[in-house]
C-alpha positions as CSV (number, residue, x, y, z in Angstrom):
1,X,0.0,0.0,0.0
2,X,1.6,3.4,-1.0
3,X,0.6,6.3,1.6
4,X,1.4,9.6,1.7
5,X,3.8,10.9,4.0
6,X,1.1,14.1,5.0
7,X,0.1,16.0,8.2
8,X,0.4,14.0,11.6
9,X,-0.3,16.9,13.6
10,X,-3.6,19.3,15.0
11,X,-2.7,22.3,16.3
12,X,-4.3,23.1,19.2
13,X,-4.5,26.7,18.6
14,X,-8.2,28.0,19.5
15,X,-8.3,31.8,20.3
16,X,-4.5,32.1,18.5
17,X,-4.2,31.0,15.5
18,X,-7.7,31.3,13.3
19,X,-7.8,27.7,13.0
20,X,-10.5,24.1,13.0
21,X,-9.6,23.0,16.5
22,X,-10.6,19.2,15.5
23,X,-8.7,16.2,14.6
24,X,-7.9,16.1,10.8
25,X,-11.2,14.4,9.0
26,X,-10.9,11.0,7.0
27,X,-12.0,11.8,3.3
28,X,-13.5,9.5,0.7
29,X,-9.9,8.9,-1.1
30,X,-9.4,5.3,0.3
31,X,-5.5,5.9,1.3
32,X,-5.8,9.6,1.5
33,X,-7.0,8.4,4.8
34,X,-3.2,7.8,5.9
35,X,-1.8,10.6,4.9
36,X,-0.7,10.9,8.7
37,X,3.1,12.6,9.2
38,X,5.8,10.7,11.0
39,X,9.9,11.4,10.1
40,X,12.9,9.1,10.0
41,X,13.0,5.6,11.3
42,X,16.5,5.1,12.5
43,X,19.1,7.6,12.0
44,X,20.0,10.1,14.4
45,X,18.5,13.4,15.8
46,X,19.9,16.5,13.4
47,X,21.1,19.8,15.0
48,X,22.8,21.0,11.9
49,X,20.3,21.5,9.4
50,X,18.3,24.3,10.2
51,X,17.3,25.2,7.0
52,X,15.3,22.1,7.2
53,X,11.5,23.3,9.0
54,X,8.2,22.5,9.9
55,X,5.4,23.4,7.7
56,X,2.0,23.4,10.0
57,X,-1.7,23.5,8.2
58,X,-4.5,23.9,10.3
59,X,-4.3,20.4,10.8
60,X,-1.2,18.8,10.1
61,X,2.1,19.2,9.5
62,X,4.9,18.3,7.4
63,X,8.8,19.1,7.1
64,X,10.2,22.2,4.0
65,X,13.5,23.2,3.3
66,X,14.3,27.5,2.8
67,X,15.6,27.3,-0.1
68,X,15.6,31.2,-0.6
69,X,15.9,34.2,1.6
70,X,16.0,38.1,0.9
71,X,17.0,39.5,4.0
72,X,16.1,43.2,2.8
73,X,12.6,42.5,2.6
74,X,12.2,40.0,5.1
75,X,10.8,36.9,2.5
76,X,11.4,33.3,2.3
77,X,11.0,29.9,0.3
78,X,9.8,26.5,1.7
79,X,10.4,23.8,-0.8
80,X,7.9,21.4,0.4
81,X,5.8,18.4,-1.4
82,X,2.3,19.7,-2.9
83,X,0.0,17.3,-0.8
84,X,1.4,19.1,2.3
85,X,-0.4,22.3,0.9
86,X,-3.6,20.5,0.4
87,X,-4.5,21.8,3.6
88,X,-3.4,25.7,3.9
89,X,-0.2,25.6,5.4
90,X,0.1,28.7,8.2
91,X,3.1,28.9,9.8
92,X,6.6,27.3,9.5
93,X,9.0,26.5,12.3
94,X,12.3,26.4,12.5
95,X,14.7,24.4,15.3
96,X,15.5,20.5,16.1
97,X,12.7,20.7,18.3
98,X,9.6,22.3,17.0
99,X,8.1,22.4,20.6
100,X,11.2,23.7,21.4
101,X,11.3,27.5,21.8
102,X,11.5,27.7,17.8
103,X,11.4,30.3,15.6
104,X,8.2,31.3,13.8
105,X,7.7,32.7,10.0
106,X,4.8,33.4,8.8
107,X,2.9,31.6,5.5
108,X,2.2,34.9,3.4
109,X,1.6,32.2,0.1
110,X,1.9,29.3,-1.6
111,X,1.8,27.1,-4.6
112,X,1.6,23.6,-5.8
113,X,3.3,22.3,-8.9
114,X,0.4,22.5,-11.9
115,X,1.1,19.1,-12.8
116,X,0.4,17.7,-9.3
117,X,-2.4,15.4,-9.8
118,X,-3.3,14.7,-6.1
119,X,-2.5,11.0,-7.1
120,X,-0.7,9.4,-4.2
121,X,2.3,8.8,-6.8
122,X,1.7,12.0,-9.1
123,X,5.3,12.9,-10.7
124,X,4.9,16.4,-9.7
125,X,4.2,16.4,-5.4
126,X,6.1,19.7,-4.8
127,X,5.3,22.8,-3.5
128,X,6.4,26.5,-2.4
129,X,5.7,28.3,0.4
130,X,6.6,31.9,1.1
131,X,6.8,32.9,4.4
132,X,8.0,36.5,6.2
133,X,10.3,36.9,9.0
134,X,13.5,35.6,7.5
135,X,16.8,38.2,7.8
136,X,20.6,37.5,6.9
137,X,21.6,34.8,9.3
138,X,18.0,32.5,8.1
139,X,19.9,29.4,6.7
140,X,19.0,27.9,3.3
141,X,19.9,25.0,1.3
142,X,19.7,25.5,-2.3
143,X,17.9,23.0,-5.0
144,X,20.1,21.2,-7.2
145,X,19.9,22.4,-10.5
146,X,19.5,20.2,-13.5
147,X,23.4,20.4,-15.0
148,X,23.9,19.5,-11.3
149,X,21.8,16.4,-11.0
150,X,24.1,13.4,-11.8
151,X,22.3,11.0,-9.6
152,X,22.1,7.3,-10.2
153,X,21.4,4.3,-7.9
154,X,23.5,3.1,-5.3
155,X,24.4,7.5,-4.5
156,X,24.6,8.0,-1.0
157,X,22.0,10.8,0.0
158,X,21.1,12.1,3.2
159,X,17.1,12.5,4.2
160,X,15.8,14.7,7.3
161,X,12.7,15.6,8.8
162,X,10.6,15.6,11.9
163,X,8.4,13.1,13.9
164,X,7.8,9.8,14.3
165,X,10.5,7.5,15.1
166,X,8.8,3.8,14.3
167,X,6.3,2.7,12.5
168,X,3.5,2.4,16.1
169,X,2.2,5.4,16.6
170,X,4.2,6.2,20.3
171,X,6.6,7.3,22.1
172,X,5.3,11.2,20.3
173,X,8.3,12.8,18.7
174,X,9.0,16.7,17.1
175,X,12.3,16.4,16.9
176,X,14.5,16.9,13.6
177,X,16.1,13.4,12.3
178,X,18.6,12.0,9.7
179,X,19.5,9.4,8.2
180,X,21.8,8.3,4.9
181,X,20.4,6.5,2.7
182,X,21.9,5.0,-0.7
183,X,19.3,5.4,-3.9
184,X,17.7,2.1,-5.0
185,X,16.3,3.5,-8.6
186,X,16.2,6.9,-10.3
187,X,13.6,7.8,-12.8
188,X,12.9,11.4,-14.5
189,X,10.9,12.5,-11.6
190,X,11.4,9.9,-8.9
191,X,13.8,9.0,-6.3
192,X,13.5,5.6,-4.5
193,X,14.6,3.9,-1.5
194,X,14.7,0.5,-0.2
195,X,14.2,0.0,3.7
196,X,17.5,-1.1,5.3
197,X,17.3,-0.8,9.3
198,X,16.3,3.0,8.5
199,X,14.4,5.4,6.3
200,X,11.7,7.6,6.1
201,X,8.2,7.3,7.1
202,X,4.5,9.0,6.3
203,X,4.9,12.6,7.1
204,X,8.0,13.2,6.2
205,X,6.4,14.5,3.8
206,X,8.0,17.9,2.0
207,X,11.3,17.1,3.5
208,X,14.6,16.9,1.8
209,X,16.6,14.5,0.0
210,X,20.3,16.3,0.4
211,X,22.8,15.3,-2.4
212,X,26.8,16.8,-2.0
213,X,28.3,18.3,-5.1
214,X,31.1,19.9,-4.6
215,X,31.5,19.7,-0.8
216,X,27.8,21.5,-0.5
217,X,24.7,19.8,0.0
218,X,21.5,21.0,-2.1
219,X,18.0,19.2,-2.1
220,X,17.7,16.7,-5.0
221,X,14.1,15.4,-3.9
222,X,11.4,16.2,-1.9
223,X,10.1,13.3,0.2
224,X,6.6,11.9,-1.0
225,X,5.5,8.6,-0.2
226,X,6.3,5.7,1.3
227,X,5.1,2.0,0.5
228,X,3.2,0.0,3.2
229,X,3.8,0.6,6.8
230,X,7.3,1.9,6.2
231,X,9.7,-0.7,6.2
232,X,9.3,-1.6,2.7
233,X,10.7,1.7,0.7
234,X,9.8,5.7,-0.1
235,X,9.9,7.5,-2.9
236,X,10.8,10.7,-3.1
237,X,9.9,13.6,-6.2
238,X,13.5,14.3,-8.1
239,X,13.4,18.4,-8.2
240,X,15.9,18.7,-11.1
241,X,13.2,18.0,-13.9
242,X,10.7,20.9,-12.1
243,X,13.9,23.7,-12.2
244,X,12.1,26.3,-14.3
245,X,9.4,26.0,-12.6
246,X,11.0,26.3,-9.4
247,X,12.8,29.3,-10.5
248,X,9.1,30.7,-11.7
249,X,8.2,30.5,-7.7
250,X,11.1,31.9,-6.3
251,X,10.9,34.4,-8.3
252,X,7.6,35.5,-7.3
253,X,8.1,37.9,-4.0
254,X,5.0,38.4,-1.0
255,X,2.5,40.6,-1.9
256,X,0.4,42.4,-0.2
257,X,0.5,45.7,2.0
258,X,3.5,46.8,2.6
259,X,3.2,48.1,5.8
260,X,1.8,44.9,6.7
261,X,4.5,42.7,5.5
262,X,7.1,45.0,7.2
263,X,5.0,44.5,10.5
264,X,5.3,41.1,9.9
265,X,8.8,40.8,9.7
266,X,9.7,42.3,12.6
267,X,7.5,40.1,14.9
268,X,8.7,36.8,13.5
269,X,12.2,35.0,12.6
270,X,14.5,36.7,14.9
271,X,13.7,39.8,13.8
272,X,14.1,42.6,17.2
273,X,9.8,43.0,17.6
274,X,9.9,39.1,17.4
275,X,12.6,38.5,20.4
276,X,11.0,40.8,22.2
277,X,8.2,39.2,21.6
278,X,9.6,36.0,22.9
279,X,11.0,37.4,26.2
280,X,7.4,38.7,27.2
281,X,5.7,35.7,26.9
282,X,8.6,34.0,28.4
283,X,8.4,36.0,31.8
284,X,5.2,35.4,34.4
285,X,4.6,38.9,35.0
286,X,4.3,39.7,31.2
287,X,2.8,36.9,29.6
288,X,0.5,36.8,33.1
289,X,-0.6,40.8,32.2
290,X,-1.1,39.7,28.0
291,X,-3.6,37.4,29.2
292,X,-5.4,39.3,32.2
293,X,-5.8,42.0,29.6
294,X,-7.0,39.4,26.9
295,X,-9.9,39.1,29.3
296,X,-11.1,42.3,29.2
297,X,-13.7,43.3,27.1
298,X,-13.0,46.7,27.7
299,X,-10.5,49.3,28.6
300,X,-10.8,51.1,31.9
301,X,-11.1,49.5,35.5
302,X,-10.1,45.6,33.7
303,X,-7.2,47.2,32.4
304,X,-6.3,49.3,35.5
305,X,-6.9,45.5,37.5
306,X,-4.2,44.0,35.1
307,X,-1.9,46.5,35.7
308,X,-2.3,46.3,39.5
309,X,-1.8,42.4,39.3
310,X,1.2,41.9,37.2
311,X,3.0,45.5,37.1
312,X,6.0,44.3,36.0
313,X,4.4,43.3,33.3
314,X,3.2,46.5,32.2
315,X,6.7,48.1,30.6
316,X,7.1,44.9,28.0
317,X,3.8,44.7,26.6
318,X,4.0,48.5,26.1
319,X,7.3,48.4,24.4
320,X,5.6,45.9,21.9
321,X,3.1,48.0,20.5
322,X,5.0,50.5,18.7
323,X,7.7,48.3,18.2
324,X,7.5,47.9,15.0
325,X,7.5,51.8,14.1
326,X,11.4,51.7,16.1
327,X,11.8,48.5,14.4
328,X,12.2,49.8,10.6
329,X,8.8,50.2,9.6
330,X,8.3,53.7,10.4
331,X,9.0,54.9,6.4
332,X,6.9,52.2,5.2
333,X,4.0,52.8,7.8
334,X,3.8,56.7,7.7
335,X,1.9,58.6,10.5
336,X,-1.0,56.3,10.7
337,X,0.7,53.8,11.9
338,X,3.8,54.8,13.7
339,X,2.9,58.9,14.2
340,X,2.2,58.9,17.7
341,X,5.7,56.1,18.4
342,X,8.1,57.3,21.0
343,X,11.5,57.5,19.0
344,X,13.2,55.7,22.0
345,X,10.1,53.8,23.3
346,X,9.0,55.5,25.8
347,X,7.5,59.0,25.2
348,X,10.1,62.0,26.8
349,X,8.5,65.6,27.4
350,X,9.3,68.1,24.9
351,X,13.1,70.2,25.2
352,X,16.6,70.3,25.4
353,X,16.5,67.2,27.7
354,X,14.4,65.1,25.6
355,X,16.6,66.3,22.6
356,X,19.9,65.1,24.2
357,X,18.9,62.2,25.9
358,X,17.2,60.7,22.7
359,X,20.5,61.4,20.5
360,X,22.8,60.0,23.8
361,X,21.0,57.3,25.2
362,X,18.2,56.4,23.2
363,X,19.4,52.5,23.8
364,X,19.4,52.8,27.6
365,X,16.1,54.5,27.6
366,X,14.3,52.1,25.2
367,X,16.2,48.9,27.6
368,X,15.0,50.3,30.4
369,X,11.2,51.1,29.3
370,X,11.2,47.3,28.2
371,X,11.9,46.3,31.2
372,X,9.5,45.1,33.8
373,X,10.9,47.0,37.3
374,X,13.0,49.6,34.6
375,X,9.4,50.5,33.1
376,X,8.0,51.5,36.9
377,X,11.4,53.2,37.7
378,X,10.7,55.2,34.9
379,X,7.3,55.8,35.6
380,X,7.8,56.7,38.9
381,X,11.4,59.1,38.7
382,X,13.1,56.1,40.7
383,X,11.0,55.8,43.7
384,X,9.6,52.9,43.0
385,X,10.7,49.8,45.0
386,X,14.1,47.9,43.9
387,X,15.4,50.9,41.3
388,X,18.9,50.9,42.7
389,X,19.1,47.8,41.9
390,X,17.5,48.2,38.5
391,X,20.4,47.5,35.9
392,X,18.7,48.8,32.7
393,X,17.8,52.0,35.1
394,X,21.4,52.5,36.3
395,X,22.6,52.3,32.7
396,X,20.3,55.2,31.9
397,X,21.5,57.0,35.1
398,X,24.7,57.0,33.7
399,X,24.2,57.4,30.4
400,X,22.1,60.6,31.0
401,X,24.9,62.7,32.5
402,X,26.3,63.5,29.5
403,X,23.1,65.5,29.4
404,X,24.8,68.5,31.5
405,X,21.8,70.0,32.5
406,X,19.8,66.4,33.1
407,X,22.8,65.9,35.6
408,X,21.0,64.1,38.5
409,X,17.9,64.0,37.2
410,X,16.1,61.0,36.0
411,X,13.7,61.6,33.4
412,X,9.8,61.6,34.9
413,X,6.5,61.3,33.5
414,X,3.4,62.3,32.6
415,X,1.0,59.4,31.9
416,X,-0.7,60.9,29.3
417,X,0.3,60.4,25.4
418,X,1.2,63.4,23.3
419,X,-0.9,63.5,20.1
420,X,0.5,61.7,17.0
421,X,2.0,63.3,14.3
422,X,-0.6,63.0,12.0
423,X,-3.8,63.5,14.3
424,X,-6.2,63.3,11.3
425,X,-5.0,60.0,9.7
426,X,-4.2,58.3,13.1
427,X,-7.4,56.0,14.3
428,X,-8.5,56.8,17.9
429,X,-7.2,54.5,20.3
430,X,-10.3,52.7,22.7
431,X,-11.1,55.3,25.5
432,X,-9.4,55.0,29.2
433,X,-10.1,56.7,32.0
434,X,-7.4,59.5,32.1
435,X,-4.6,59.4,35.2
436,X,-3.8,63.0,36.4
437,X,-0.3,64.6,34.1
438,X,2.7,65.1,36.2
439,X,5.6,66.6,34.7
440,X,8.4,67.3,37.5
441,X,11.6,70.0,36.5
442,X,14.6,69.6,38.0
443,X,18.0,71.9,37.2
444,X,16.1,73.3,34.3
445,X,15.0,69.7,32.7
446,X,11.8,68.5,32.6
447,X,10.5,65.2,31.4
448,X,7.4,63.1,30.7
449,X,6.2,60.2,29.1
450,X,3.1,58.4,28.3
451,X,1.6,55.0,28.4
452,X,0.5,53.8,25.5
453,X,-3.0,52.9,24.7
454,X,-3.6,48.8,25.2
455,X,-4.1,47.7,21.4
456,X,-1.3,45.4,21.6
457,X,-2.9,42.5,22.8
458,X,-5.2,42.0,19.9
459,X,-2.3,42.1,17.3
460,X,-0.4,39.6,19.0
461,X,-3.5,37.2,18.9
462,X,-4.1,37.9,15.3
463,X,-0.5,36.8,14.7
464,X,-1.4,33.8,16.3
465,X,1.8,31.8,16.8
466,X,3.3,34.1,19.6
467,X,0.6,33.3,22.1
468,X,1.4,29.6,21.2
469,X,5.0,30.2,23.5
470,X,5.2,26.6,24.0
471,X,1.7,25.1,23.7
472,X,2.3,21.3,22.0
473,X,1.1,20.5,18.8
474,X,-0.6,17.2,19.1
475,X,-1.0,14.3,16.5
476,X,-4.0,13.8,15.0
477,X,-3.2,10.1,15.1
């Protein structure tokens, strides 16, 4: 029996990702039925190619290679088989662990082969997905190109992916294998594999077959399908044959908004908005203040509760929603967008203080607004509990005597944003009941800043794989 090597996994996303929360549903297709993804029997656990990734749908997932990057706009390229785009793919992961702390990119498109049949063996099962969030250190492993491709039986290859680890369905697995494997027979479009001790298994699916040619490893084949319960051979797509048409996708850069696709890149990969990102939801007090304020219906006494509760939450979460206008975006977005952004993330009262301190230690006031106990120092000119102790403060202590006539002061605010730039194009953030404005001057310097209203929270649940953090990915079978 030949089965596909598809989606093993349901994401248990509700209220994060927009996705079916149910198991993956058995279809009329006779074997379509196992299209269930598992990953190399035998072998050992890969740490070294991390241009190798997870490809989830809304229910399943299988393994891609980046075969492409542009770092300048943020874009990448998942070579992956066409069945694993069956089901819309919507994120891809990258790490030897995918429940691992990995990184995130999101799907901005896709495309499957036009000759893929959606025949268990069609010639043509590969597929591109474009994703956002890569930058200049994002791995790749290029596709062999046809004048490359001198494959013939008995070539030792090397296949990876994630999942299972035997043919039963336990012990679970999510971690990145490999194995070498020597081709049994090559065709125009096909690559296969005998079983000996090792190989891959169904859901492998979309992962590579890596072939050296000239010390450097490319992808020669795309893992497809396997024949019976996996010890009795795979087959694999041969990618040489599809070149121009590969070249066709990658090609073919995101499109959309580009405001939007700049947003996105800097909350995913390892992009600054994105590690930031990360450490919030990391730490109790911020990820425990995201949800209390994911709770709230409304602004106003919820959102003052939230803020009582977990206050060293507060100075994270705030960072993050104009972090994208500090980020790079800022050009792209205009004053819509990023108009009412504090340069340094955290808003400073107009004059010669704010001037010098944002051109001297705009770096050691954006660390310490970021930071949980640093955020209340600020808020409070230093009285708050623990802000001797407070290294991001200190550093901005420091950092502000250059400012002669800051010297001994520490920047205090007001708790009421300025107006944007661009009142008129800016959208009007959800009412709040107003705190009393406190600016203090001291030696001739005054200060104040502003917190920012609370629109965060619903961004980072429309991006969906952030509130994830660490939440499992279970298989569907």
């Amino acid at each position: 029996m030949r089965r596909k090597l598809l989606s093993r996994v349901s994401l248990v996303a509700c209220g994060a990702l927009v996705v079916a929360c149910t198991a993956p549903s058995q279809d009329d297709a006779g074997e379509r039925t196992d299209r269930i993804s598992d990953a190399i029997i035998g072998g050992t656990y890969d740490t070294t190619h991390e241009a190798v990734v997870a490809v989830a749908q809304t229910q399943g997932l299988c393994s891609g290679t980046l075969v492409k990057v542009d770092p300048a706009t943020g874009a990448g390229w998942v070579l992956t088989a066409a069945h694993c785009v069956a089901t819309p793919p919507q994120v891809v992961l990258q790490g030897p662990d995918y429940e691992d702390k990995p990184l995130y990119y999101k799907v901005v498109g896709y495309a499957a082969h036009p000759g893929y049949t959606g025949a268990v063996d069609s010639s043509y099962d590969f597929a591109v997905v474009r994703v956002i969030g890569t930058d200049a250190t994002t791995p790749t492993i290029p596709a062999l190109a046809s004048a490359q491709d001198n494959l013939s039986a008995g070539k030792s290859v090397t296949s990876v992916g994630y999942g299972k680890t035997q043919t039963a369905d336990t012990p679970k697995n999510s971690r990145r294998k490999r194995i070498t494997l020597n081709v049994g027979q090559v065709s125009t479009n096909k690559l296969s594999f005998g079983f000996a001790g090792g190989g891959t298994c169904q859901g492998d699916s979309g992962g590579p077959v890596l072939y050296v040619v000239g010390g450097k490893e490319y992808v020669a084949g795309v893992h497809s399908y396997v024949v019976g319960d996996c010890t009795q051979g795979s087959v694999s797509g041969r990618i040489a044959p599809s070149s121009a048409w590969l070249q066709g996708e990658l090609a073919k850069t995101p499109t959309g908004d580009a405001c939007g696709l700049c947003r996105d890149k800097v909350f995913y990969g390892k992009n600054a908005c994105a590690l930031d990102q990360a450490a919030c939801l990391a730490g109790t007090a911020c990820k425990g203040f995201v949800d209390c304020l994911k709770n709230c219906s409304t602004p106003g006494a919820c959102q003052a509760e939230c803020e009582k509760r977990f206050p060293l939450g507060v100075g994270p979460q705030v960072a993050l929603e104009t972090c994208e206008c500090r980020a790079g975006c800022a050009a792209t977005c205009g004053p819509a967008i990023c108009g009412g952004a504090a340069k340094c993330g955290y808003r400073l009262k107009a004059g010669d203080c704010q001037a010098c301190l944002e051109s001297s230690c705009c770096g050691e006031v954006g660390a310490a607004a970021k930071d949980g106990l640093g955020y209340q120092c600020l808020q409070s000119g230093g009285t708050y509990a623990g802000c001797g102790a407070n290294e991001p403060y200190q550093k901005l202590a420091v950092c502000r005597k250059k400012c002669s006539a800051c010297t001994g002061v520490i920047p205090e605010p007001t708790v009421d944003p300025e107006a944007p730039v661009d009142p008129a194009a800016e959208p009007a953030p959800p009412a709040a009941p107003e705190k009393q404005s406190v600016t203090t001057t001291r030696s001739g310097c005054s200060a104040a800043a502003g917190a920012m209203p609370m629109a965060w929270w619903p961004v980072l649940a429309a991006l969906g794989v952030a509130l994830l953090a660490r939440r499992r990915l279970s298989r569907s079978r």
